[in-house]
C-alpha positions in Angstrom: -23.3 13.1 11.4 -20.2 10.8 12.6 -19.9 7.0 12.1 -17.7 5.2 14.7 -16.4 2.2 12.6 -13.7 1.1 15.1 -10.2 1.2 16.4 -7.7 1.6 13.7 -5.4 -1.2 13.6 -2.2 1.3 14.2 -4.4 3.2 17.0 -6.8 5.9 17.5 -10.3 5.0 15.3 -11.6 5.3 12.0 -14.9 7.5 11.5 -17.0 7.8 8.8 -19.0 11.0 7.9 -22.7 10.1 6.8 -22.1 12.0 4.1 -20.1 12.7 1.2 -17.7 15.8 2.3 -15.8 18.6 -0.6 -12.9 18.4 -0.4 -12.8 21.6 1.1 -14.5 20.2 4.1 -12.8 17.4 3.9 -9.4 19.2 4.9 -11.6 21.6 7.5 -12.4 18.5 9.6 -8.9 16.8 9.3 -7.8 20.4 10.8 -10.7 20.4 13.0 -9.8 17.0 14.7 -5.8 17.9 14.9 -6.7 21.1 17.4 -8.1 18.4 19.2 -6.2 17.7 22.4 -3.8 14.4 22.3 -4.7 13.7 18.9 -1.8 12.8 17.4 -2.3 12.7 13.7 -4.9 12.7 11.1 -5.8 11.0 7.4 -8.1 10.6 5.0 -8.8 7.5 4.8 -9.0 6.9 0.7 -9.3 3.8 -1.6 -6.6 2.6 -3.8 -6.8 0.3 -6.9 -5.2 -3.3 -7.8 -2.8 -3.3 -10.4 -4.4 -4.3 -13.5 -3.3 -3.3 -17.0 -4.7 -4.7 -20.3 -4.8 -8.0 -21.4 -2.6 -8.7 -24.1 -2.5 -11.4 -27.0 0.1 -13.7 -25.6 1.1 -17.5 -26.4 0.2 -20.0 -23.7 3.8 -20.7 -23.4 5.1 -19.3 -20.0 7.9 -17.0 -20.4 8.8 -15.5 -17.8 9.8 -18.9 -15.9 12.8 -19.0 -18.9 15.9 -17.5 -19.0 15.2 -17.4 -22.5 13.5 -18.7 -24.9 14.6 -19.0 -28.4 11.2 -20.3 -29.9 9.5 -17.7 -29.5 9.9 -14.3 -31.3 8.8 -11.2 -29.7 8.0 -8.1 -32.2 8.4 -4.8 -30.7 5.7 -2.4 -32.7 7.5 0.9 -31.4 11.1 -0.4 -32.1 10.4 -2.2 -34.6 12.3 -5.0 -33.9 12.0 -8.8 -33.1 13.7 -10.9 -30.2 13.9 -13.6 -28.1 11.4 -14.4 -24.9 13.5 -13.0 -21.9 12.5 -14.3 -18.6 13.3 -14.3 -14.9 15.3 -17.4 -15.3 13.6 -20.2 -13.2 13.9 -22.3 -15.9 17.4 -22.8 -18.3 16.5 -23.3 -21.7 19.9 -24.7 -22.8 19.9 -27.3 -19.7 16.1 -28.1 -19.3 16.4 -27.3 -15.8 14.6 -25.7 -12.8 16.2 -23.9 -10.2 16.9 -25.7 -7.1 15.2 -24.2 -4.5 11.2 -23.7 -5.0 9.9 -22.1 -2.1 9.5 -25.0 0.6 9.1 -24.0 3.8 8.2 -20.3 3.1 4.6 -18.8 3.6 3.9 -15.7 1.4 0.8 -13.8 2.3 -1.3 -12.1 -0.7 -3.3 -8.6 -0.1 -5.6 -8.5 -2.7 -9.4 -9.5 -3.8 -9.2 -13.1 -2.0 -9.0 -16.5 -3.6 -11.3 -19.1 -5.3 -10.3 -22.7 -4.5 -8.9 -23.0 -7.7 -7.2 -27.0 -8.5 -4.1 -25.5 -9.5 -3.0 -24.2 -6.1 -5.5 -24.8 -3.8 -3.0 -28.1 -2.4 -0.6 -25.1 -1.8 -2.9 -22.3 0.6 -2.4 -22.3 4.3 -5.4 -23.2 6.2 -6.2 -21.0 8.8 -8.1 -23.5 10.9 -9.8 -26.9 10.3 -13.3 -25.3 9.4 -12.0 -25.0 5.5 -11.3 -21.2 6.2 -7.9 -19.7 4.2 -6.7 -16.2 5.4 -8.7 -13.4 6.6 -10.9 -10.9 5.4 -10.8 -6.6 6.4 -13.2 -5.0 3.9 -14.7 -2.2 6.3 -18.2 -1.9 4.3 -20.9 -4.5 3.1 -21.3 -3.0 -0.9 -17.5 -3.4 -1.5 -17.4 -6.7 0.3 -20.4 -7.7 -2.3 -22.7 -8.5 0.7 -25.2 -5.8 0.6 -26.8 -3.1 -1.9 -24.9 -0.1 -2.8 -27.6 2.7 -1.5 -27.3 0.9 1.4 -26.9 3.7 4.5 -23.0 4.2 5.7 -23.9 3.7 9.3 -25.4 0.0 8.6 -22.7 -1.0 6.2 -19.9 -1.5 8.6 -18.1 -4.9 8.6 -15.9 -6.7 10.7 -12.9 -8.3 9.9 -13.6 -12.2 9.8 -12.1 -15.4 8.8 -11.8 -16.1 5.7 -10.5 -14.2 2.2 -12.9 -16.1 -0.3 -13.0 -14.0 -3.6 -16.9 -13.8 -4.8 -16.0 -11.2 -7.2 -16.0 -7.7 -7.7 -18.2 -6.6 -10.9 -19.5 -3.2 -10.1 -23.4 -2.4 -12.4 -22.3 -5.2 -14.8 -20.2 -2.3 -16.4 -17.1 -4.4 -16.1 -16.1 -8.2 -15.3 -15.2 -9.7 -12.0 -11.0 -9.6 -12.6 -10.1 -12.2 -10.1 -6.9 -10.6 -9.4 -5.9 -12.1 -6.3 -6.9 -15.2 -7.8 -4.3 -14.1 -10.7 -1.8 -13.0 -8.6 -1.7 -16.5 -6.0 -1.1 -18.9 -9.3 1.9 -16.7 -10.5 3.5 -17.8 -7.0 2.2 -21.4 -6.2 0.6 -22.6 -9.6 0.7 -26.6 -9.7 1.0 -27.8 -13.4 -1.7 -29.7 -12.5 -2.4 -30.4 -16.4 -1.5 -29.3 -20.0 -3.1 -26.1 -19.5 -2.6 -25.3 -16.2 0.4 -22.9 -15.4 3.5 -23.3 -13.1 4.6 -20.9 -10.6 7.7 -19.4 -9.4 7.6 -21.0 -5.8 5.4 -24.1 -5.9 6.4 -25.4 -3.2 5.2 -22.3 -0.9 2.1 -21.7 1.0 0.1 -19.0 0.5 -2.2 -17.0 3.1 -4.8 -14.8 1.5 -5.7 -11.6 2.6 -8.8 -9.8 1.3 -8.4 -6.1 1.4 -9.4 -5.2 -2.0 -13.4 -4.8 -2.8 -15.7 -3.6 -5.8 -14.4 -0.4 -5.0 -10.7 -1.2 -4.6 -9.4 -1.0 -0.9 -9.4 1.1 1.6 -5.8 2.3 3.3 -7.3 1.2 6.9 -8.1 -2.1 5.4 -4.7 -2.8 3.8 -2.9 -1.7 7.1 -4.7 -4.1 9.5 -4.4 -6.5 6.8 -0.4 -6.0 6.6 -0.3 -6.5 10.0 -2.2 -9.4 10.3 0.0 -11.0 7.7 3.1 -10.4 10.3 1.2 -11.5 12.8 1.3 -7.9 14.4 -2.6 -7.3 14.6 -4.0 -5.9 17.8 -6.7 -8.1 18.3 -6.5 -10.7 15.8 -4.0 -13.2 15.6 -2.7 -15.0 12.4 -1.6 -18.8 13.1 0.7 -18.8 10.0 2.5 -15.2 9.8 4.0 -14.8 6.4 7.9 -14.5 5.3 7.1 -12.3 2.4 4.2 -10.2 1.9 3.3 -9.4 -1.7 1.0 -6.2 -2.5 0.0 -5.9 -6.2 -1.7 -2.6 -5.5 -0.8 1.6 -5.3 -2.0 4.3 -5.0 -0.6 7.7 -6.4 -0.4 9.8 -3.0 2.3 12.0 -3.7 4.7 10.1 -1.2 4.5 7.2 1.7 1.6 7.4 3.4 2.7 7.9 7.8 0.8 5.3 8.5 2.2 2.8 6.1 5.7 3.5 6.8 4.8 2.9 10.3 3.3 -0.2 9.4 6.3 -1.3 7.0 8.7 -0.3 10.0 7.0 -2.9 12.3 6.9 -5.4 10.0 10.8 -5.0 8.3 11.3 -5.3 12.5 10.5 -9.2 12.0 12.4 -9.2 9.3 9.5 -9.8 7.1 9.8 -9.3 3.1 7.5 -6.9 1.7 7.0 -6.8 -2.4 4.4 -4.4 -4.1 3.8 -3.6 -7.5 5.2 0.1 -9.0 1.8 0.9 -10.3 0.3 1.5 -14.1 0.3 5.3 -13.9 2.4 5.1 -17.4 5.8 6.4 -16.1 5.2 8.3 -13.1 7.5 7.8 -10.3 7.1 5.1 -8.1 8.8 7.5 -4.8 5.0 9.1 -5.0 3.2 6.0 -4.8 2.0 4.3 -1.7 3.5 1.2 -1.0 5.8 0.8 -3.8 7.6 4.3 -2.4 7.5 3.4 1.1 11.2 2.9 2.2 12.0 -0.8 2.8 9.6 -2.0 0.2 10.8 -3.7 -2.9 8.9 -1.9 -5.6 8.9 -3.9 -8.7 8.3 -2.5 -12.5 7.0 -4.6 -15.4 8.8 -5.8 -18.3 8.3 -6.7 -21.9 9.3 -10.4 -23.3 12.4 -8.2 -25.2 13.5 -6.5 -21.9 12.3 -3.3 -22.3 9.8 -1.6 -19.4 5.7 -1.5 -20.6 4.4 1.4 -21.4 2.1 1.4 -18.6 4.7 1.0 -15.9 5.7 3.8 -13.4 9.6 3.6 -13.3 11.7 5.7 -10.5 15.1 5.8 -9.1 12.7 3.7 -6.1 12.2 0.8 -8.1 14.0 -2.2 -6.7 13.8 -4.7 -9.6 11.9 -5.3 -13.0 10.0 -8.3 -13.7 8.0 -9.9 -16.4 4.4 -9.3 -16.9 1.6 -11.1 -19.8 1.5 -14.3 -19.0 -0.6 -17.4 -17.9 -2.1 -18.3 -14.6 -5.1 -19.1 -12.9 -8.2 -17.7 -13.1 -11.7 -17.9 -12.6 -15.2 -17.9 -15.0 -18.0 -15.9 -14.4 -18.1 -12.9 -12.0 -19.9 -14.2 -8.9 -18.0 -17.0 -7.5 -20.6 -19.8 -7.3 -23.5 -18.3 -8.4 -23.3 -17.5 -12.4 -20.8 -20.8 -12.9 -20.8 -24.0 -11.1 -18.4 -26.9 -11.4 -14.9 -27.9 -12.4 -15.1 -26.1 -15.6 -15.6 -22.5 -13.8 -11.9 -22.8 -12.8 -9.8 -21.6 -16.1 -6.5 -19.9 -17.1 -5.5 -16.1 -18.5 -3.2 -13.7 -19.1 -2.2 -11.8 -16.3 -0.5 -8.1 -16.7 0.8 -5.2 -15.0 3.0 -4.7 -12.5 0.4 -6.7 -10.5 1.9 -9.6 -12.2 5.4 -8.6 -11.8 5.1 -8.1 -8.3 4.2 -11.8 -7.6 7.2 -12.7 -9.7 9.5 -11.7 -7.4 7.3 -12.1 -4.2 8.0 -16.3 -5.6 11.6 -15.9 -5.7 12.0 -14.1 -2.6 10.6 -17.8 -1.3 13.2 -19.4 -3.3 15.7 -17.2 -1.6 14.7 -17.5 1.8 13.8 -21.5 1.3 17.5 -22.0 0.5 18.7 -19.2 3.6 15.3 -18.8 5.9 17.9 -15.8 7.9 18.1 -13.9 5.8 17.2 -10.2 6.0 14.8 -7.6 4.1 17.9 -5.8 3.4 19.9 -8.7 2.9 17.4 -9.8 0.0 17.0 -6.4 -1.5 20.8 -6.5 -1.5 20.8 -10.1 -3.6 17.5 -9.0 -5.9 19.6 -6.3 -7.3 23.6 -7.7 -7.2 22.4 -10.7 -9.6 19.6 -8.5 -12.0 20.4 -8.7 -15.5 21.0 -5.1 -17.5 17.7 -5.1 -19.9 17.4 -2.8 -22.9 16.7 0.9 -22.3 16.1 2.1 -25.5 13.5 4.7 -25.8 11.7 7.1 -28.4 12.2 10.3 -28.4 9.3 12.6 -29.7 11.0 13.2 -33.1 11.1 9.3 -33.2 14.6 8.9 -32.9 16.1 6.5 -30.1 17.8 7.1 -27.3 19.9 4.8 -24.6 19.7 6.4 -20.8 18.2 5.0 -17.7 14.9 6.7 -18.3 13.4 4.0 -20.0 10.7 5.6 -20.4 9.4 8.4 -23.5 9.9 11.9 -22.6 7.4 13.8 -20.4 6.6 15.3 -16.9 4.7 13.3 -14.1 1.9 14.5 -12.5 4.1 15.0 -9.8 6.6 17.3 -11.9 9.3 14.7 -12.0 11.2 13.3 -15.2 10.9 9.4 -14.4 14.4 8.1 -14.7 15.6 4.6 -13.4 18.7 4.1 -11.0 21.9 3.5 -13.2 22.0 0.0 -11.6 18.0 -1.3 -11.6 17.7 -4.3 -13.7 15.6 -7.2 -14.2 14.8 -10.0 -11.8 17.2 -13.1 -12.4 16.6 -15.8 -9.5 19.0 -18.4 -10.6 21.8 -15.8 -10.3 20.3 -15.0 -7.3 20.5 -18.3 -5.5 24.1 -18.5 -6.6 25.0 -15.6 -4.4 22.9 -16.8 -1.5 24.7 -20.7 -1.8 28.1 -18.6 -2.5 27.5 -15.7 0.4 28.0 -13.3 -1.6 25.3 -10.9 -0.1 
């Protein structure tokens, strides 16, 4: 009643029961298989979910390249108040300016659905060979891939990692649409301005190399490790011609800590000194130190941030999170839900809004390739050290339940996580400010 599926890419193999297990059995057979002799550990393998949060009505105008922007007036509904357009600052308002450094040199790879060869950054993703292939796929089953039908049988479903990370979309029983998130999440680092309503990114001058690890059914753990490590080039069996700088993840999972096998996996790659940014997750508050990767140590976990400074609603928070970063605005996108098939043509390839912390995330994955594009030696630490030495303080006010407000580093309204833990934010986590950034990297200061 056991599926071999194949070594693991950290060791051992993954197996697949043929069917569905309680969890009750679940946990016998994981026991079951430790009194095993030289078997070292075991997991479940389980699926985690891309970090998407609501769309929001948002002007075309993209503010989070800004410092700030005075034009536009942002209404708070729950403070009841009205402000400026904050940004990350890779644009000065006063001095109609971009920062100087924009990513050249730098590859970032993107875990996540795949890619559509979408005009606005298509000039920008590393080609893995000359047959028109970009990145790599490791989706470990046909239905989630979109390749087969969903009753189809476990032990025929198995797929191999191939060349390759073209999105086709991931509608599941036309209950939903296809999101296009890695799509998304690609433009807010290497978007071209290729016309009036095409959006700019935060490292244009980058290269990106796609990695599909997220299906119909979100991803599995085993398909985002061997897809981490083929990023870094520290695959087994398959090698990666263009291993990335910076690694952005805009996934989580809530797990109740660091999965073992992604800490070993983050270990190996921090080793190359190798940048790894994943979003903080959209569990509403909980705290990111239970989340898996954003709470793996060494990641830069990023939170998600209102145009007036202050933390979404949605986002977890945690004294984990490295930096806060925009989120609701423009990028690239994709119409229909089957790439190809439902739309043809030029006009299939459109712009959205973009939320989350699977926005914010990207943010900072961009000027982590501004930062290394102006010093390529410098270190995970090093960077982490810089994101968080030039941040600027954003606005903690929060609600209590009998509606009055309240300034602490909470952020966040009042309550218990699932976990049991108050969600506070460390007294010095602020929000992502790359031009400050790049003047302690040309100054040293790090």
């Amino acid at each position: 009643n056991v599926t071999d599926l194949g070594p693991f890419v950290l060791g051992g193999r993954i197996i697949v029961f043929n069917r569905k297990l309680t969890p009750d059995e679940t946990q016998q057979a994981i026991k079951r298989i430790n009194n095993i002799k030289n078997v070292k550990r075991v997991e479940e393998d389980m699926l985690m979910e891309p970090n998407v949060a609501n769309q929001i009505n948002n002007p075309k105008e993209q503010w989070p390249l800004y410092d700030v922007n005075p034009e536009l007036q942002y209404q708070d509904m729950l403070l009841q108040s009205t402000s400026e357009y904050y940004g990350a600052g890779f644009y000065n308002y006063a001095t109609h300016t971009f920062i100087s450094n924009h990513g050249k040199g730098i590859t970032v790879a993107v875990l996540d659905t795949g890619y559509v060869p979408h005009p606005n950054f298509i000039s920008h993703l590393q080609p893995l060979d000359n047959e028109g292939h970009f990145g790599y796929q490791f989706i470990q089953d046909c239905y989630s891939a979109g390749e087969c039908p969903k009753d189809t049988p476990e032990a025929q479903a198995a797929l191999a990692p191939r060349p390759d990370a073209l999105e086709t979309g991931n509608l599941i029983d036309n209950t939903s649409s296809s999101s296009w998130h890695g799509t998304k999440a690609i433009g807010i680092i290497i978007g071209q301005n290729i016309n009036s309503e095409a959006n700019l990114g935060g490292a244009p001058e980058a290269k990106v190399v796609p990695v599909r690890v997220i299906g119909k059914n979100g991803s599995w753990w085993s398909d985002e490790l061997a897809g981490m490590l083929w990023a870094a080039d520290l695959h087994p069996t398959i090698r990666n011609p263009h291993p990335a700088q910076v690694i952005n993840m805009s996934l989580s999972g809530a797990t109740g800590g660091c999965i073992p096998s992604f800490q070993d996996a983050v270990n190996q790659i921090l080793e190359k000194n190798i940048v790894i940014v994943a979003s903080a997750g959209n569990n509403r508050g909980e705290d990111v130190q239970y989340m898996t990767p954003g709470g793996c140590k060494g990641v830069i976990s990023v939170a998600a941030l209102q145009p007036n400074k202050r933390l979404w609603d949605y986002s977890n928070a945690g004294k984990m999170v490295t930096i806060a970063a925009p989120a609701g605005s423009l990028t690239t996108s994709y119409k229909g839900n089957h790439y190809g098939v439902d739309c043809i043509g030029e006009q299939c390839f459109t712009y959205s809004i973009f939320s989350g912390t699977s926005e914010a995330a990207p943010w900072v994955s961009a000027a982590v390739a501004d930062l290394l594009s102006a010093n390529p030696t410098l270190t995970p630490a090093q960077i982490t050290s810089i994101l968080r030495k030039s941040a600027t303080p954003f606005d903690v006010t929060r609600v209590l339940p009998s509606g009055s407000l309240i300034k602490d580093n909470c952020v966040k309204m009042l309550r218990q996580s699932q976990f049991g833990v108050t969600t506070c934010l460390a007294d010095d986590t602020g929000m992502l400010n790359i031009a400050k950034a790049l003047e302690l990297v040309k100054e040293n200061k790090f």
